[in-house]
C-alpha positions as CSV (number, residue, x, y, z in Angstrom):
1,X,0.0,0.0,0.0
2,X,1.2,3.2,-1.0
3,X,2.4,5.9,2.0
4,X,1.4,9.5,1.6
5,X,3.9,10.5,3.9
6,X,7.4,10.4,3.5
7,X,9.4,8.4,5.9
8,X,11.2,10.8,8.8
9,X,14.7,9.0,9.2
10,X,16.3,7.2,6.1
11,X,16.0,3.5,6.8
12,X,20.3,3.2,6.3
13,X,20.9,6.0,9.4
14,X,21.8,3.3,11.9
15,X,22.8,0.9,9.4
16,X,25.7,2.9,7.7
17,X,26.8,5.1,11.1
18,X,28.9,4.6,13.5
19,X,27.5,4.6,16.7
20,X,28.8,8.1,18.4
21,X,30.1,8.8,22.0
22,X,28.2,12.3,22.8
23,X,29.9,14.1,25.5
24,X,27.8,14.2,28.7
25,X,27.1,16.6,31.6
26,X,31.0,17.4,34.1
27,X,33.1,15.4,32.0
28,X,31.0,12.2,31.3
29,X,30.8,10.6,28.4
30,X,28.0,8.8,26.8
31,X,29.3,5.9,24.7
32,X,28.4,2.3,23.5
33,X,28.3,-0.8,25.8
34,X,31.3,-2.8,26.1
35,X,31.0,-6.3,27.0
36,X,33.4,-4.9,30.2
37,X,30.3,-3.5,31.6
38,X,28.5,-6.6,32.6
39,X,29.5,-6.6,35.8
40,X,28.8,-2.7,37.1
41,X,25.1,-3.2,34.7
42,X,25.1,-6.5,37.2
43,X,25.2,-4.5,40.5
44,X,23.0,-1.7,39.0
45,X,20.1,-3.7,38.3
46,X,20.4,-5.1,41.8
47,X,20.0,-2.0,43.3
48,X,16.5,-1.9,45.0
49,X,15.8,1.9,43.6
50,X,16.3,0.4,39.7
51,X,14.4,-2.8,40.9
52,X,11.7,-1.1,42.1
53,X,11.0,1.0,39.0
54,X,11.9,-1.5,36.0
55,X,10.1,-5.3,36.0
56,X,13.0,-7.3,35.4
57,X,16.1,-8.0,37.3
58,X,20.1,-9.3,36.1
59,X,20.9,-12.2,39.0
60,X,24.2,-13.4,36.5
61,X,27.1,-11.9,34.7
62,X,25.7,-14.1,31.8
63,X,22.5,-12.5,32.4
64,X,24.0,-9.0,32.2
65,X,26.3,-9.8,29.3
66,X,23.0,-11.1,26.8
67,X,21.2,-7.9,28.3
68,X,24.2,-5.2,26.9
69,X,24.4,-7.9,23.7
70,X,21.0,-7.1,22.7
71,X,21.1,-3.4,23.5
72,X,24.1,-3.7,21.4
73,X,22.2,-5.1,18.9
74,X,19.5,-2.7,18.1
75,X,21.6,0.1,16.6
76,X,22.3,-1.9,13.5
77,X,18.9,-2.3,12.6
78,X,17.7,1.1,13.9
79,X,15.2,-0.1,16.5
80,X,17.0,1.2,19.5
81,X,20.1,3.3,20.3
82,X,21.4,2.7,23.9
83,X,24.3,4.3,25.8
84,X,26.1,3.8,28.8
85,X,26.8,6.9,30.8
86,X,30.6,6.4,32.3
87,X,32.9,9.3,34.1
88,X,35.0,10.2,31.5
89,X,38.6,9.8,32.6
90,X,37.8,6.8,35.2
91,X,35.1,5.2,32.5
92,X,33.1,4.5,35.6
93,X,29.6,3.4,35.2
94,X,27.2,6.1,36.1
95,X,23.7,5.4,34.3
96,X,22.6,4.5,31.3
97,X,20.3,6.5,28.3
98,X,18.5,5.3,25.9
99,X,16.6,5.3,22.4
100,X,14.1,3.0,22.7
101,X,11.3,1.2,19.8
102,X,12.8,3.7,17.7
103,X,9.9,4.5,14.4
104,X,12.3,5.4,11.5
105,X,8.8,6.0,9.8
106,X,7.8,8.2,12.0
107,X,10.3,9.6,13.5
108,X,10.1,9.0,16.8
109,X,11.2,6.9,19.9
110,X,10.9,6.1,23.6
111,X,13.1,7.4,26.5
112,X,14.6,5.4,28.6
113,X,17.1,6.5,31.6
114,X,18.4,4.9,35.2
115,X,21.5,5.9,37.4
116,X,23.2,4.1,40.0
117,X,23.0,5.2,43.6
118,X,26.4,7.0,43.6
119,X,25.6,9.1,40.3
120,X,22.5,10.2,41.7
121,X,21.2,13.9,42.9
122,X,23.7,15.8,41.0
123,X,21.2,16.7,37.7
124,X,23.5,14.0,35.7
125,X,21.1,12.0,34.0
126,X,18.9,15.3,33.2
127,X,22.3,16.5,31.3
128,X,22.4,13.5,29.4
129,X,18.9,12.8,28.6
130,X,18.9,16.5,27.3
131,X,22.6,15.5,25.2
132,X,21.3,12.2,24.1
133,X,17.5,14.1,23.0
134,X,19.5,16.8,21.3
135,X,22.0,14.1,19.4
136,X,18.4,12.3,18.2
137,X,17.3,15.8,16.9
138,X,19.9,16.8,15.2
139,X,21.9,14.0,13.9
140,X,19.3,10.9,13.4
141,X,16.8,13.5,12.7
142,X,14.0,12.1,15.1
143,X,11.0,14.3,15.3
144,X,9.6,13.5,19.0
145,X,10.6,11.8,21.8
146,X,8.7,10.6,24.8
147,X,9.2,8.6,28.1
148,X,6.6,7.2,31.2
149,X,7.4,7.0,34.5
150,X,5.1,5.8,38.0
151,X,3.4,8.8,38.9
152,X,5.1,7.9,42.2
153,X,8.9,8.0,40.8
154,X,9.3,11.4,41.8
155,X,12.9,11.5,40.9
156,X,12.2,10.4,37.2
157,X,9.6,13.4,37.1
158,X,12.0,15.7,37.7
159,X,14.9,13.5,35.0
160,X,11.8,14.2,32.8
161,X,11.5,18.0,33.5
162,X,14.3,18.9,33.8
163,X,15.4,17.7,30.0
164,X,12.6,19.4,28.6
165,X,9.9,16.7,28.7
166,X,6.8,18.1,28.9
167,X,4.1,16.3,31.1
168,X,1.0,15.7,28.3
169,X,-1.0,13.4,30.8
170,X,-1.3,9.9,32.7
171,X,-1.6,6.6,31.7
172,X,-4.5,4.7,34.2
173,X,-3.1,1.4,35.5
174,X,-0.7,1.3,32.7
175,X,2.5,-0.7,33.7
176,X,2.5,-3.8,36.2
177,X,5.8,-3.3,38.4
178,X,6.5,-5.5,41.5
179,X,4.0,-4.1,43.8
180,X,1.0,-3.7,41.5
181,X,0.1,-2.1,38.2
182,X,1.0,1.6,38.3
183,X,-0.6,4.8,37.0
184,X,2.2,6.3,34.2
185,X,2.8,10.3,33.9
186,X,3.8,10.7,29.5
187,X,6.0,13.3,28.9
188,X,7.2,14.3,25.0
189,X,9.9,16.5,23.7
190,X,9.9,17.4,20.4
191,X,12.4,18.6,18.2
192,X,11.4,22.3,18.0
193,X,11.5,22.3,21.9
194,X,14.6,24.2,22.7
């Protein structure tokens, strides 16, 4: 069936690019997973703040390893673009930031973020949502991006607004976590947003 609109981002973007490292907020760098990060992705995900928000947890290194494999895997076909936020001259893991379901048709994709507890409270993963946001704007050439978060993950809120999300509603009994299914607050950025 013939499309009456032109597609947003050409289909070989991820394909034929390299996948960049975007410099982050006080010297951080956001770059592609190493296989080297299994085991700090390990001890992130069992942190009882990142288990409490996501519905999945890592209990092996072989667990971790397959999980950075497939985020790996999604730039090449364009369905996802994930990066890990590391102190750039320790190359410390700090959080991770991400391009996620990525719509080359329509130009969009979902935001996805977490930090671990010693990266936290200094507006870090704000600055990099808002590096990695601008990067997708200007370089892939995505026209929106948006991201949920539990109405009662404060913290995320402010990731959110603080990036230049804007809140556009909530989501009733939207995502089940642990504890129960969860009301979702949507935010969106857009590329004209500056």
């Amino acid at each position: 069936m013939p499309k009456l609109v032109q597609q947003v981002v050409a289909s070989d973007f991820f394909p034929t690019t390299a996948q960049p490292v975007i410099d982050g907020p006080g010297g951080s760098i956001l770059r592609p997973w190493e296989s080297d990060d299994a085991a700090a992705v390990a001890a992130a995900y069992d942190d009882p703040a990142i288990q409490q928000w996501h519905s999945r947890r890592i209990d092996t290194l072989e667990e971790s390893r397959a999980v950075i494999e497939r985020w790996r895997s999604e730039w090449p076909n364009g369905s996802g673009a994930q990066w890990a936020l590391a102190d750039g001259d320790a190359g410390t893991l700090l959080g991770r930031v991400a391009l996620r379901r990525i719509d080359l048709q329509d130009g969009n994709a979902e935001v996805a973020y977490w930090m671990v507890p010693a990266a936290r409270g200094r507006g870090l993963c704000a600055s990099a949502v808002d590096a990695m946001s601008r990067w997708a704007f200007d370089h892939a050439g995505l026209h929106r991006l948006h991201l949920e978060h539990s109405v009662a993950n404060h913290a995320s809120c402010r990731t959110a607004e603080k990036a230049g999300f804007v809140a556009e509603g909530t989501h009733r009994l939207s995502v089940p976590h642990a504890d129960g299914w969860h009301d979702m607050h949507f935010h969106g950025r857009v590329s004209t947003d500056r």
